[in-house]
C-alpha positions in Angstrom: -22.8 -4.4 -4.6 -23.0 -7.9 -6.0 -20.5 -9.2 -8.4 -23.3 -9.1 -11.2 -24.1 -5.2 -10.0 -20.3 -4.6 -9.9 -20.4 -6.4 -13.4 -23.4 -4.3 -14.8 -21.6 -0.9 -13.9 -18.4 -1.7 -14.9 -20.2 -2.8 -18.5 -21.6 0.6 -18.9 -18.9 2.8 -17.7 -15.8 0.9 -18.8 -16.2 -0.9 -22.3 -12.6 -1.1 -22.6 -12.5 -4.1 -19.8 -13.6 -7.4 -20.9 -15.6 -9.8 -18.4 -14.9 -13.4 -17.8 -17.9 -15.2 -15.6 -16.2 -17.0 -12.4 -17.7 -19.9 -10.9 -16.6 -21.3 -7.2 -16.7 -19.0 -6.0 -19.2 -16.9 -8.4 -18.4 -13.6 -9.5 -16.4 -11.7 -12.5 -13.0 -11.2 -13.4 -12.3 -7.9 -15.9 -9.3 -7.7 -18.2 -8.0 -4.6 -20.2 -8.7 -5.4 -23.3 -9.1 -9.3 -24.4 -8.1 -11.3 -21.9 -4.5 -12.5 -21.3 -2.9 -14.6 -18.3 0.4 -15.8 -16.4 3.1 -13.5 -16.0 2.1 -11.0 -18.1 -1.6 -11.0 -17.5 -3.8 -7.6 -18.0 -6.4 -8.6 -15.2 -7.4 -5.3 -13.5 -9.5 -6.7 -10.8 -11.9 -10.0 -10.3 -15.5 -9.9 -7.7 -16.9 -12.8 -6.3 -19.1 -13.8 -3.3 -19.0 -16.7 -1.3 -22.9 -16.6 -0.8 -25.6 -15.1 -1.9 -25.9 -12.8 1.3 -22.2 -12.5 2.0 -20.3 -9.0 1.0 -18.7 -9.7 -2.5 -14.5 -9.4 -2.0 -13.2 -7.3 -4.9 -9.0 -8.4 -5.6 -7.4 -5.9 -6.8 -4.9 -7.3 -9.4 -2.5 -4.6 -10.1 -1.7 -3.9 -6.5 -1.7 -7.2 -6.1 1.4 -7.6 -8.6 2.7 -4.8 -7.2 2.9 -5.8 -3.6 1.3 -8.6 -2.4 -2.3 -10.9 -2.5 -4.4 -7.6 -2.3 -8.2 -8.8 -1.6 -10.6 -7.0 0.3 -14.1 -6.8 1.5 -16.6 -4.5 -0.5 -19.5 -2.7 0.8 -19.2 0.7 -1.4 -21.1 2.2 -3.8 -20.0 3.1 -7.7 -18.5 6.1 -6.4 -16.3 3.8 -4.1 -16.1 1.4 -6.8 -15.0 3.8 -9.7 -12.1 5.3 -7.4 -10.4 1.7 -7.2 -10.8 0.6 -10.3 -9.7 4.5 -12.0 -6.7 3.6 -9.6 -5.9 0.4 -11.1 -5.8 1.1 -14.7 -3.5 3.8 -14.0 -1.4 1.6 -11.9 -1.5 -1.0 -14.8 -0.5 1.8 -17.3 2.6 3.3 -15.1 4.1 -0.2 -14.6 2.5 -2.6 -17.4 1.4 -0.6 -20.0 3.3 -0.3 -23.1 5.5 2.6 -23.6 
């Protein structure tokens, strides 16, 4: 998927995330709710791609907080796509969220 396709899907079946547009590279970075940076930042995941025909790399934030610079090639599907970021929020929520 292309980080506009990834942005697209994640439009329609998560309003709750906000999008900020990347550039160099291109791609999107989505946010729970508005969004809000440094140490306490609510960034759930960010997409780019080096090139037009290159795989996009998905980063997945939370994990990436939690352990350590989590970024990783992506050649899923929704289905694929869903199951991260469904694993995300609830990783934000368990050790971010407020209680």
């Amino acid at each position: 998927m292309t980080p506009d396709a990834v942005h697209a899907f994640i439009s329609r079946r998560y309003p709750q995330l906000t999008s900020e547009r990347r550039t160099n590279p291109d791609g999107w970075s989505f946010f729970l709710g508005p969004a809000t940076g440094g140490p306490a930042s609510n960034r759930i995941f960010r997409v780019v791609a080096n090139a037009p025909n290159l795989p996009s790399r998905l980063k997945l934030s939370v994990t990436s907080r939690l352990t350590s610079d989590f970024e990783m090639t992506f050649r899923g599907d929704e289905v694929e796509l869903e199951a991260l970021i469904e694993r995300e929020l609830q990783l934000f929520q368990a050790h971010f969220g407020e209680t």
